[in-house]
C-alpha positions in Angstrom: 68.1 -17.6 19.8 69.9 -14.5 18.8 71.5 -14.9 15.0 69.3 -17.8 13.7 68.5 -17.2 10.4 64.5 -18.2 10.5 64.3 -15.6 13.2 65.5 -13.3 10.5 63.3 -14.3 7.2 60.3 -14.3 9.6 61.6 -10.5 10.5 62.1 -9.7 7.5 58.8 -11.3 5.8 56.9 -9.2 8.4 58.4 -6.0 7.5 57.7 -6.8 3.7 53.6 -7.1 4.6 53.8 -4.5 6.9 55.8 -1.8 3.5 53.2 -3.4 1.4 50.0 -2.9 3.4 51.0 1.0 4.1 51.8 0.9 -0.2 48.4 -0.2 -0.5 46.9 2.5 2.5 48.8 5.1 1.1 47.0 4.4 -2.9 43.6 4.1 -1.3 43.8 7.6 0.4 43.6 9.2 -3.1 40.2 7.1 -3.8 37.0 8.6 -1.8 35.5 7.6 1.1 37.4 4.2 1.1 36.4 2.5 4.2 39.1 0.4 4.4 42.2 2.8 4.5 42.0 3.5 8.2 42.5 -0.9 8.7 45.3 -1.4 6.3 47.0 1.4 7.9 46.1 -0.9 11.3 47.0 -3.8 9.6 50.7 -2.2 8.8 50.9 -1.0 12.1 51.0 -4.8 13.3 53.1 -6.3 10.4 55.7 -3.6 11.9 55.0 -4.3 15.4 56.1 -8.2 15.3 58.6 -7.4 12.7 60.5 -5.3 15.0 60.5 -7.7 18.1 62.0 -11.3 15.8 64.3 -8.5 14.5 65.5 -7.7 18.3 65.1 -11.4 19.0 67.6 -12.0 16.2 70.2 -9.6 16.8 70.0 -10.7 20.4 69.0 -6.9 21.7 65.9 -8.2 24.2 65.7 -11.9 25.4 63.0 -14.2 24.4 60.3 -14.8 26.8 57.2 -16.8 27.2 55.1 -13.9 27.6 56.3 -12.9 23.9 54.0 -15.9 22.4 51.8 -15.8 25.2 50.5 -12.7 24.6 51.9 -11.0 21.5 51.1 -13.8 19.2 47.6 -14.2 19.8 46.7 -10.4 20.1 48.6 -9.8 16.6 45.9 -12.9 15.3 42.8 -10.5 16.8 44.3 -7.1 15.2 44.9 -9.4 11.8 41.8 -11.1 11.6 39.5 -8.3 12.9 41.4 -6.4 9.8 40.5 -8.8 7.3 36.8 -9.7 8.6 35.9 -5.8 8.3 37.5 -6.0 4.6 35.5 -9.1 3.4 32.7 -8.0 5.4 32.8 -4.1 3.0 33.9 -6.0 -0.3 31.3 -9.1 -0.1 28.7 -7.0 1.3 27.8 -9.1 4.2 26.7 -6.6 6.7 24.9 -9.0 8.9 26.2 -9.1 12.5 26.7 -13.0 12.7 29.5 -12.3 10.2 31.3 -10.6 12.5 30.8 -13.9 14.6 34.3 -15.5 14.8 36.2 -12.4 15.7 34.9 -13.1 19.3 35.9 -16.4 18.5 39.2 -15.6 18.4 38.9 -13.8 21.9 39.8 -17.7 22.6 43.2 -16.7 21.7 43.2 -14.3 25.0 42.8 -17.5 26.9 46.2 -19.0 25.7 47.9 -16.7 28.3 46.8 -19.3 30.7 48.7 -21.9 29.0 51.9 -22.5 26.6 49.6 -23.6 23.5 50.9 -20.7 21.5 50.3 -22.5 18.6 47.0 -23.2 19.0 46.3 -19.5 18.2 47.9 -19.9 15.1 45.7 -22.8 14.1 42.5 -21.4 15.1 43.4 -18.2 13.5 44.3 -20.2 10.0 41.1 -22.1 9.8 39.1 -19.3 10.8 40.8 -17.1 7.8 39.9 -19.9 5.3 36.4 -19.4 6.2 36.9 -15.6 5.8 38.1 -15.7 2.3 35.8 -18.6 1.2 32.7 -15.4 1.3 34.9 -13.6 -1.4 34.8 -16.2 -3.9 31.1 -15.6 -4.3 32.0 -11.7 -5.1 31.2 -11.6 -9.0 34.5 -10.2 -9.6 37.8 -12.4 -10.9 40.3 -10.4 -8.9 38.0 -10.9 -5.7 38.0 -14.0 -6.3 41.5 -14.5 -6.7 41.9 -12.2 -3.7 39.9 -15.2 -1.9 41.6 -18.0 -3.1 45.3 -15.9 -1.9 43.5 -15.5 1.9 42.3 -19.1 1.7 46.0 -20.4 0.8 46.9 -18.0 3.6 45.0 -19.4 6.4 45.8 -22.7 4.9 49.7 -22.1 5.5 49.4 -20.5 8.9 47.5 -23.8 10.2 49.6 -26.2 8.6 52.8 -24.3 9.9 51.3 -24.3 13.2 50.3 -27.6 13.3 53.6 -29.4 11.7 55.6 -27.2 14.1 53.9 -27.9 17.3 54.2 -32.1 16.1 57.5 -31.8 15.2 58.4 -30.1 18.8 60.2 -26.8 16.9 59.6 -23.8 19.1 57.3 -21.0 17.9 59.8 -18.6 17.3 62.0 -20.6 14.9 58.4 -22.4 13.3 58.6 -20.6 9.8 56.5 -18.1 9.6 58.0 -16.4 6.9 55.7 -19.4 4.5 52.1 -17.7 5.1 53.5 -14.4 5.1 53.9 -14.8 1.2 50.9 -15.4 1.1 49.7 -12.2 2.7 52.3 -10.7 0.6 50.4 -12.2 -2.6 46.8 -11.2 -1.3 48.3 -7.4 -0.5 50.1 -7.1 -4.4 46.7 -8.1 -6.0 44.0 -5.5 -3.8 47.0 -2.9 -4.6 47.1 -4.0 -8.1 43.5 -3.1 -8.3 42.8 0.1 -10.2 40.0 1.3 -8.0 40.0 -1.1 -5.0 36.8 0.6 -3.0 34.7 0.4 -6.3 33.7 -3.0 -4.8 33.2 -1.8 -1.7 29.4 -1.8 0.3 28.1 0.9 2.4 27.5 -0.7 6.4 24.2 -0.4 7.0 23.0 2.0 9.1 21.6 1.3 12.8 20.5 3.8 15.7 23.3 1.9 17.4 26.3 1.9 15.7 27.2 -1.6 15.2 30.8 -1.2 15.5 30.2 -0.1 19.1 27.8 -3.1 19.7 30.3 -5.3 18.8 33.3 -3.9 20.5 31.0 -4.2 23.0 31.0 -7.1 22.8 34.4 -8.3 22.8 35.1 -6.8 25.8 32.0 -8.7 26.9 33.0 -12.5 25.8 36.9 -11.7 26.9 36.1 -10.7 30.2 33.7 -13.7 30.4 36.2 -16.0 29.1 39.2 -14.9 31.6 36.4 -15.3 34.3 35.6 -18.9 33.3 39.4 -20.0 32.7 40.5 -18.4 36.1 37.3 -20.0 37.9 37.8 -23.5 36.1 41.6 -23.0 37.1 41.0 -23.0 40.7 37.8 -25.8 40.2 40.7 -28.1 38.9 43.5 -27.2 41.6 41.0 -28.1 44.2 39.9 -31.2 42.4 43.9 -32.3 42.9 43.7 -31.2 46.5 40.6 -32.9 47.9 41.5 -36.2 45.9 45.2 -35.7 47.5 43.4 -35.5 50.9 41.7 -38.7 50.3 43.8 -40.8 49.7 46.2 -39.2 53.2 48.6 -37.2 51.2 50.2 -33.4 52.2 49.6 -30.9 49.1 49.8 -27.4 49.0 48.7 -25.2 45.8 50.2 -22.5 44.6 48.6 -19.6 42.1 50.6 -17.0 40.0 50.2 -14.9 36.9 48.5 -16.9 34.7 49.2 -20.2 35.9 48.4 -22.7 39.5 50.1 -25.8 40.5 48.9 -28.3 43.2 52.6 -30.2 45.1 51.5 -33.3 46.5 53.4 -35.9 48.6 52.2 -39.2 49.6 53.8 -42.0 51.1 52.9 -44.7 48.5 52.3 -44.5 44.8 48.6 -45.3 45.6 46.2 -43.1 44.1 48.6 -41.6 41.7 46.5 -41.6 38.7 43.5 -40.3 40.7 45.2 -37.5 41.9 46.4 -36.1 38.5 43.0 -36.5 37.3 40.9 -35.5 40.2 41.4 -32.0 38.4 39.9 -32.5 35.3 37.3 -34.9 36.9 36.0 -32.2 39.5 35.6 -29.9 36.5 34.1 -32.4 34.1 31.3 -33.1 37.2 30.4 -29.0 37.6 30.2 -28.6 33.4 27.8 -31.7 33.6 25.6 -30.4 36.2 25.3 -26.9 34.9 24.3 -28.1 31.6 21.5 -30.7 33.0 20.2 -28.7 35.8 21.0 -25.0 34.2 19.1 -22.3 31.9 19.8 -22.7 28.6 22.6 -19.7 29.3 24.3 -21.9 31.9 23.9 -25.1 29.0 26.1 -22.0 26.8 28.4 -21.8 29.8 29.2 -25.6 30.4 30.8 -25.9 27.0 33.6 -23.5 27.7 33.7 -24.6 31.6 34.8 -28.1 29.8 36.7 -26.9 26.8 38.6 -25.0 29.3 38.4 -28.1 31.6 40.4 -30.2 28.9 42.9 -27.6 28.0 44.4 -27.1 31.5 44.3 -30.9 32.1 47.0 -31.5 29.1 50.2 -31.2 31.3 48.5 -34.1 33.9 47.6 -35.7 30.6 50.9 -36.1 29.5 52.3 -37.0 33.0 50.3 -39.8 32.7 51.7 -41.0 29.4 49.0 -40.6 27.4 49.5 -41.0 23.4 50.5 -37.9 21.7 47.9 -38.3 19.7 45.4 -38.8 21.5 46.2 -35.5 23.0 46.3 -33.2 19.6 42.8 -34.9 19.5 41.3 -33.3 23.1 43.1 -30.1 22.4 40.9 -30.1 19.2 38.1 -31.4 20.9 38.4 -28.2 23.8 39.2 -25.2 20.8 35.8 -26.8 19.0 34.1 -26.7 22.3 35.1 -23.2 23.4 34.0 -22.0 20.0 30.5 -23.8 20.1 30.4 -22.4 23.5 31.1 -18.8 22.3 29.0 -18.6 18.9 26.0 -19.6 21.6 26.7 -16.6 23.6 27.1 -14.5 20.8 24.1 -15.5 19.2 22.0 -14.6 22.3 23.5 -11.6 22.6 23.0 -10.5 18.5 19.4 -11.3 19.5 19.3 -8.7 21.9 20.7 -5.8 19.8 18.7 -6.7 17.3 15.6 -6.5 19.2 16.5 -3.5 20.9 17.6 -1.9 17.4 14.1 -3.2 16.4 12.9 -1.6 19.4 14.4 2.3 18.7 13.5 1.9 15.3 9.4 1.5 16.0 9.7 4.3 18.5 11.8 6.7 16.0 8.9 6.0 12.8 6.4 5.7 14.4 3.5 2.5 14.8 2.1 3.5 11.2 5.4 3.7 9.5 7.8 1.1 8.2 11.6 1.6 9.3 14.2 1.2 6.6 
């Protein structure tokens, strides 16, 4: 790994956004009360962070792991797009709190810890950014709108890389990276470009509870609920292996670690092979059924991401068992669409609850007689 030159222009790309976005904090400190100075600053912060570690990848100072796209990659995606959601949020004026919506989508990306999709982060994160960007072409404003178009082509490149990377089997340090990071490069030269970049700017709107802590709230709410439901649908699909593996007379023993289980099994004969594998997935696929047909309408929320999860753990038995590759870039779209359905109903619920409790302060604080603003 050490010396190869993609390693490097990623590097090196990274750095560029991460000069470019402090470039751009450092003009908005001179314009007042710019809301968005304290997340470019984060946003450079970032840039800086990953640009550091391909740089130590490539001159061989620190040794690749698996944790290093396990976990660096997809929290750099929630720092980036939690960035660029507040921005579009401030310059489109869309305060309301669905808005804010996918962010907690992205806690998904927590969940790939559990598994070596890496790149699945990557194409979640670009789609979700084309969606992002498409609110700022409705800004009544041509450099907004090119601003859009730049995050669009953006997102656009980071799924595409992700996705022709992952089907052509390159790893995800030497994917290139370095492609979408011109993009961000573009996007960052036009909003510092901008004469007065805040004039476009919105003022949030102003609740008894902050929103900000409502929904950081929250995100600690859906990650924590999502590590839950992976770890507990982990185990579900281990002991799915094992009781199958004890029907059919075999000796298994499973094993749990940091992030990952495995179920050994020996038999005597090849019978049952195909069972076994997928007594896993089959075991989770039963509980998801039943919680959504006997459940409340929260446990109906639930039993998407029980099987979404279900699917994405059962790829590696999936692929034992020679299914097509295709066929399995289909489930693993089939399980990210599933955990986010699964989320946006949970976070819906939830949005109904601050709302009515904001609703709530509100009355109290004006008074029956009075209209709150």
């Amino acid at each position: 790994m050490a010396f190869e030159p993609i390693v490097m222009l990623n590097g090196l790309s990274q750095l560029a956004a991460a000069v470019f976005s402090l470039r751009l904090a450092l003009k908005l400190k001179g314009e007042k009360r710019c809301l968005m100075q304290r997340p470019i600053y984060m946003l450079s912060a970032a840039f800086l962070m990953i640009a550091m570690l391909n740089l130590l990848w490539f001159f061989g100072i620190i040794p690749v792991s698996q944790w290093d796209n396990m976990l660096i990659n997809p929290l750099f995606n929630l720092v980036f797009l939690g960035v660029w959601f507040y921005i579009g949020m401030l310059v489109s004026g869309q305060n309301h709190a669905y808005y804010l919506i996918p962010i907690f989508i992205m806690s998904a990306n927590t969940f790939l810890v559990f598994t070596k999709l890496a790149f699945v982060s990557d194409i979640i994160t670009g789609l979700t950014l084309i969606g992002v960007f498409f609110y700022l072409g409705f800004v009544d404003h041509h450099l907004v709108k090119r601003m859009g178009h730049a995050g669009m082509i953006y997102g656009l490149l980071l799924s595409s890389t992700a996705a022709v990377s992952y089907a052509l089997g390159i790893s995800h340090i030497s994917a290139f990276w370095f492609l979408p990071n011109i993009a961000v490069l573009y996007l960052l030269h036009l909003m510092w470009k901008k004469d007065h970049v805040c004039s476009y700017v919105h003022e949030p709107e102003k609740h008894h509870i902050p929103i900000m802590v409502e929904v950081f709230k929250l995100g600690l709410f859906v990650v924590a609920l999502g590590i839950f439901l992976m770890l507990g649908t982990l185990g579900v699909h281990e002991l799915g292996h094992s009781l199958m593996a004890k029907s059919f007379g075999c000796t298994h023993d499973t094993e749990f670690g940091a992030g990952y289980a495995m179920t050994h099994v020996v038999c005597s004969s090849e019978a049952g092979t195909t069972l076994i594998k997928m007594g896993g997935f089959l075991l989770t696929l039963v509980i998801a059924i039943l919680m959504y047909i006997v459940g409340t309408e929260f446990a109906k929320r639930i039993s998407y991401l029980v099987l979404g999860f279900a699917i994405v753990i059962s790829v590696d038995d999936l692929i034992s068992l020679g299914f097509p590759y295709s066929a399995i870039i289909a489930l693993v779209i089939i399980s990210a669409i599933l955990i986010v359905y699964g989320l946006m109903r949970v976070v819906s619920s939830y949005e109904v609850e601050y709302e009515d409790y904001e609703a709530h302060l509100c009355t109290s604080a004006c008074g029956k007689d009075e209209t709150c603003q």
